[in-house]
C-alpha positions in Angstrom: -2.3 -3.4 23.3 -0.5 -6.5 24.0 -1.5 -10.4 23.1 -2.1 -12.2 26.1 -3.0 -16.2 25.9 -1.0 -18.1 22.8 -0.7 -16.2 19.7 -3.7 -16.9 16.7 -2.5 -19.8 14.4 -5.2 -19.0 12.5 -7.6 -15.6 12.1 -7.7 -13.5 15.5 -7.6 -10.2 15.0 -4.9 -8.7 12.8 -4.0 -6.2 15.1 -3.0 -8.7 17.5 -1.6 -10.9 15.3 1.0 -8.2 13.9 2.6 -7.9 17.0 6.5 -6.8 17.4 7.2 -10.0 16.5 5.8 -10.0 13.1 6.6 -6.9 12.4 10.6 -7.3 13.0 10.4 -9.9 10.1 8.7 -7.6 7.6 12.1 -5.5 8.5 14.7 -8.1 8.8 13.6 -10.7 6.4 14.9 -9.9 3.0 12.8 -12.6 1.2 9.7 -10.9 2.5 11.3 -7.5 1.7 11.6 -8.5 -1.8 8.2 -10.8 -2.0 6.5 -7.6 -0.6 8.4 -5.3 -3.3 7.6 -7.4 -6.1 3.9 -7.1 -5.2 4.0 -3.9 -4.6 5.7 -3.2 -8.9 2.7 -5.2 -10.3 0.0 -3.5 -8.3 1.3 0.1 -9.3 1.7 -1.4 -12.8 -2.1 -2.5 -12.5 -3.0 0.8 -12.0 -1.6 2.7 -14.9 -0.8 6.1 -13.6 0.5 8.3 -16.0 4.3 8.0 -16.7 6.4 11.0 -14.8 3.7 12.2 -13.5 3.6 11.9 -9.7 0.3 10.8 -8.1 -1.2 11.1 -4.2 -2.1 7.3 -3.5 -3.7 5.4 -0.6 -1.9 2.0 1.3 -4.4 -0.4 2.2 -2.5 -2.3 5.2 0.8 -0.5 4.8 2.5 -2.6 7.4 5.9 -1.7 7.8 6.0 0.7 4.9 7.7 -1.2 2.6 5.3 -1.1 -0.3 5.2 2.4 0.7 9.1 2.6 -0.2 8.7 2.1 -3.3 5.9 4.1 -4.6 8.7 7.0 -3.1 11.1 5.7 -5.1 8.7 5.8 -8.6 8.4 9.5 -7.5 4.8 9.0 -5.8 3.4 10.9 -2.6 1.4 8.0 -0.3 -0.5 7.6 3.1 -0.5 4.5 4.8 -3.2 3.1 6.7 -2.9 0.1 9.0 -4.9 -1.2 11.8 -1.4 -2.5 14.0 0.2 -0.3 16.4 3.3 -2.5 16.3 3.8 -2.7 12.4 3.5 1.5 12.7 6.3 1.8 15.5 8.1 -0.1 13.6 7.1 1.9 9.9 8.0 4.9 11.9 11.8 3.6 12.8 12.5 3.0 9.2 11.6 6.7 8.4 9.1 6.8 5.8 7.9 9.6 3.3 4.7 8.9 3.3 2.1 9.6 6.2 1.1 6.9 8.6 -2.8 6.6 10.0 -3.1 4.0 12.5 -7.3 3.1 11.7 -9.1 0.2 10.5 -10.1 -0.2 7.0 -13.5 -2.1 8.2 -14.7 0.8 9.5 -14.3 3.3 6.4 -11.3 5.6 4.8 -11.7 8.5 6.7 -10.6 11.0 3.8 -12.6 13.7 2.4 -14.2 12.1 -1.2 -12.1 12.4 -3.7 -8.0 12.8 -2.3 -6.6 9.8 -4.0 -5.3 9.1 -7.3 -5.6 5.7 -7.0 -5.1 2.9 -4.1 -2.6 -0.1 -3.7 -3.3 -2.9 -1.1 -1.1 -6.1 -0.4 -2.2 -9.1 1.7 -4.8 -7.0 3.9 -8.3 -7.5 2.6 -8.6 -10.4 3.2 -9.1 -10.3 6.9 -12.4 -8.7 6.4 -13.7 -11.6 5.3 -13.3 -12.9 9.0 -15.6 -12.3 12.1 -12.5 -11.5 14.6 -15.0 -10.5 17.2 -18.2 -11.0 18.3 -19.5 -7.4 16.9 -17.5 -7.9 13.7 -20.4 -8.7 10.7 -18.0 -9.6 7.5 -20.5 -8.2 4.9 -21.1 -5.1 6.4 -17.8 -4.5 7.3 -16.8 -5.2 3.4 -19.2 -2.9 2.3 -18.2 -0.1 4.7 -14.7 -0.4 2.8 -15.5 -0.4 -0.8 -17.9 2.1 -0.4 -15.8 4.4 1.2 -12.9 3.5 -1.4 -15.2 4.5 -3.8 -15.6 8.1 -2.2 -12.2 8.3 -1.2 -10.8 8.0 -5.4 -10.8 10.3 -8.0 -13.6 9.2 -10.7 -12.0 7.2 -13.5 -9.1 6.0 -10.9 -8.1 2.4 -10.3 -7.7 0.5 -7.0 -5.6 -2.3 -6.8 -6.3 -4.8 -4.2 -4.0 -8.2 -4.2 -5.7 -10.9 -1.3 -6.2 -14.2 -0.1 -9.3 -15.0 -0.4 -9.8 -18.8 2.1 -12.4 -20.4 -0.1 -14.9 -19.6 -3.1 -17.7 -18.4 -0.2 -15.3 -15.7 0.6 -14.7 -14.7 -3.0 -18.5 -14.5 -3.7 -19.0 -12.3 -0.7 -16.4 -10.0 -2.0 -17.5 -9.7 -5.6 -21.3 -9.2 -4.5 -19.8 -6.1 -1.9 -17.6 -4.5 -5.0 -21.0 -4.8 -7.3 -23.3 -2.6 -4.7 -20.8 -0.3 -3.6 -20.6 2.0 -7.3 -17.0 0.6 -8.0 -15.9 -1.8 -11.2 -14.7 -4.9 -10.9 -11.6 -6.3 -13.1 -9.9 -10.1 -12.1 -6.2 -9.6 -14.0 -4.3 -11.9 -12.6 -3.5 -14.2 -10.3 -0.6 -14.7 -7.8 -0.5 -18.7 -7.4 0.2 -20.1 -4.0 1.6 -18.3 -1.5 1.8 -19.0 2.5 -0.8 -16.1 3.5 0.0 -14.9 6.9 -2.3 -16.1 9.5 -2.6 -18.8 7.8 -1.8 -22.2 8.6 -1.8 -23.3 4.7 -0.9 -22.1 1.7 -3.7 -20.0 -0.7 -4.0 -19.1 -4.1 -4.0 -15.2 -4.5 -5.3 -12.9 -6.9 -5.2 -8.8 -8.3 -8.7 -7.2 -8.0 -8.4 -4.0 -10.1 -11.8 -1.9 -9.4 -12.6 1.7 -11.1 -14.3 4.4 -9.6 -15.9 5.6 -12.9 -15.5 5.4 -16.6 -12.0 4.5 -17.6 -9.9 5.3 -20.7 -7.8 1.4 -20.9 -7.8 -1.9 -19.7 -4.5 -2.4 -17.7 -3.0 -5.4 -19.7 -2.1 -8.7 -18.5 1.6 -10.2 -17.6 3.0 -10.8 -21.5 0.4 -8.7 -23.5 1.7 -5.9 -25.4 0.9 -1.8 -25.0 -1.5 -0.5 -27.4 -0.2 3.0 -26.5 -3.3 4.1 -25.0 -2.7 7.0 -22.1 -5.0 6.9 -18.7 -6.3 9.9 -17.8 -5.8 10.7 -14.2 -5.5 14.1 -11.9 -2.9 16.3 -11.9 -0.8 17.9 -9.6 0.9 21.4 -10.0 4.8 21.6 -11.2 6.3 22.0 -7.9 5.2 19.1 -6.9 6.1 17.1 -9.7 9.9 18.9 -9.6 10.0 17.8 -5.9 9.1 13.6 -6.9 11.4 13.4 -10.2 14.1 15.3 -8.7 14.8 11.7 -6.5 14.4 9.3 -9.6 17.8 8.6 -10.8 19.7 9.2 -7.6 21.7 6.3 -6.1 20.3 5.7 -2.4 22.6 6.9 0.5 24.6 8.9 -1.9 25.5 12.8 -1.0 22.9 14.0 -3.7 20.3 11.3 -2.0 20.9 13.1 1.5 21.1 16.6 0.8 17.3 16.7 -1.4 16.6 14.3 1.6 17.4 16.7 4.4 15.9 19.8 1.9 12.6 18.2 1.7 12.5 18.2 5.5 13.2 21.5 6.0 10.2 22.5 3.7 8.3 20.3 6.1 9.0 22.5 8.8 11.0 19.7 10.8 15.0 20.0 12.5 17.5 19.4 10.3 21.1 19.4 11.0 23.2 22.4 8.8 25.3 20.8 5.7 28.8 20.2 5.9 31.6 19.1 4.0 30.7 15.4 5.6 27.3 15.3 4.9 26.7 12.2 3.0 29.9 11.1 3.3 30.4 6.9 3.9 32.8 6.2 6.7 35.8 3.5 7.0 34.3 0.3 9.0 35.3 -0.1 12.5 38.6 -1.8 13.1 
């Protein structure tokens, strides 16, 4: 669906305002690579999975996949869900592991109750907070999402949701959604000021850690020390778990890297060209 008239400056609809456009910076820019990265390792740390144990966790506004990247490379399994046809296409040219669902959060997770092991979002839910249309209604659209997060998570998991909220109003509304919806709310720490897409200024940003039911720890602050406690979440059979840890430790692009690449595929049921004694191998430059 394409953007006609001038492009939002400020709210409009996200899925018009990722358009190719913005989406080819989330894959070219390497600032926003590594900004989106770097919130992506405190909201899995937020969450406090159990260590080498892989989890099945939820993308709130996966974008481009890049937060999605590197829950792969901690040895997770992940679906995205984004409401932007463009930001998919171009998800889907970068070859993710994770599953892609093109749907908007507003309207519910459409997953049975109970799939996740937990739930990462970065810079989405914010938009809710916004009547894009004429038949969007910001509280009732916020309550259709946490309520269905709530379903959606294993009880005693954690969902960690890093936003922009515009102004104290918008804050308020959140909170008082979380409180009627069955899930907990934590405030853990804060992002400072950051140039919010869609946005004309810049915004203070924050972590919302919620539970979905009794919890065994407190993630800890930036600085505070461990006090060895261990979070009890799902598990997942040992297959599984061989699959994910058999990538941790392998340098990217490498021959190893490519052939448990192009082996996972095949279990998928997808065409994959035989081995060879090139497989992996990195080729001269051109001249």
């Amino acid at each position: 669906m394409a953007f006609r008239g001038r492009r939002p400056e400020h709210g409009g609809p996200p899925e018009l305002f990722y358009d190719q456009n913005e989406a080819r910076k989330y894959v070219r820019n390497s600032r926003m690579i590594a900004v989106q990265s770097k919130m992506t390792e405190r909201a899995l740390e937020l969450l406090c999975l159990p260590e080498g144990q892989p989890c099945y966790l939820l993308d709130i506004g996966c974008g481009t996949g890049l937060s999605g990247d590197y829950l792969t490379e901690e040895g997770h399994f992940w679906v995205g869900m984004d409401i932007s046809p463009a930001m998919l296409d171009a998800a889907l040219d970068r070859e993710p592991e994770g599953d892609l669902l093109l749907g908007d959060m507003g309207q519910g997770i459409p997953f049975k109750p109970g799939s996740f092991d937990g739930c990462i979002s970065i810079s989405a839910v914010q938009w809710l907070c916004n009547a894009n249309k004429k038949s969007d209604i910001p509280a009732k659209r916020l309550y259709c999402f946490f309520s269905s997060l709530y379903s959606v998570l294993v009880r005693g998991a954690r969902a960690v949701l890093q936003l922009y909220p515009e102004n104290s109003e918008q804050r308020g509304r959140v909170k008082g959604k979380i409180c009627i919806s069955s899930l907990t709310p934590a405030l853990l720490s804060t992002v400072g000021a950051h140039h919010n897409p869609g946005h004309p200024g810049w915004l203070h940003g924050f972590y919302l850690c919620l539970f979905s039911g009794p919890s065994a720890s407190l993630p800890k602050g930036l600085g505070e020390n461990e006090n060895g406690e261990e979070a009890t979440e799902s598990k997942f059979t040992k297959d599984r778990a061989q699959h994910g840890l058999a990538r941790r430790g392998m340098v990217k692009k490498s021959r190893e890297w490519v052939l448990e690449k192009k082996a996972r595929r095949r279990r998928q049921g997808k065409e994959v060209r035989p081995d060879t004694q090139y497989t992996g191998r990195k080729r001269r430059p051109r001249f």
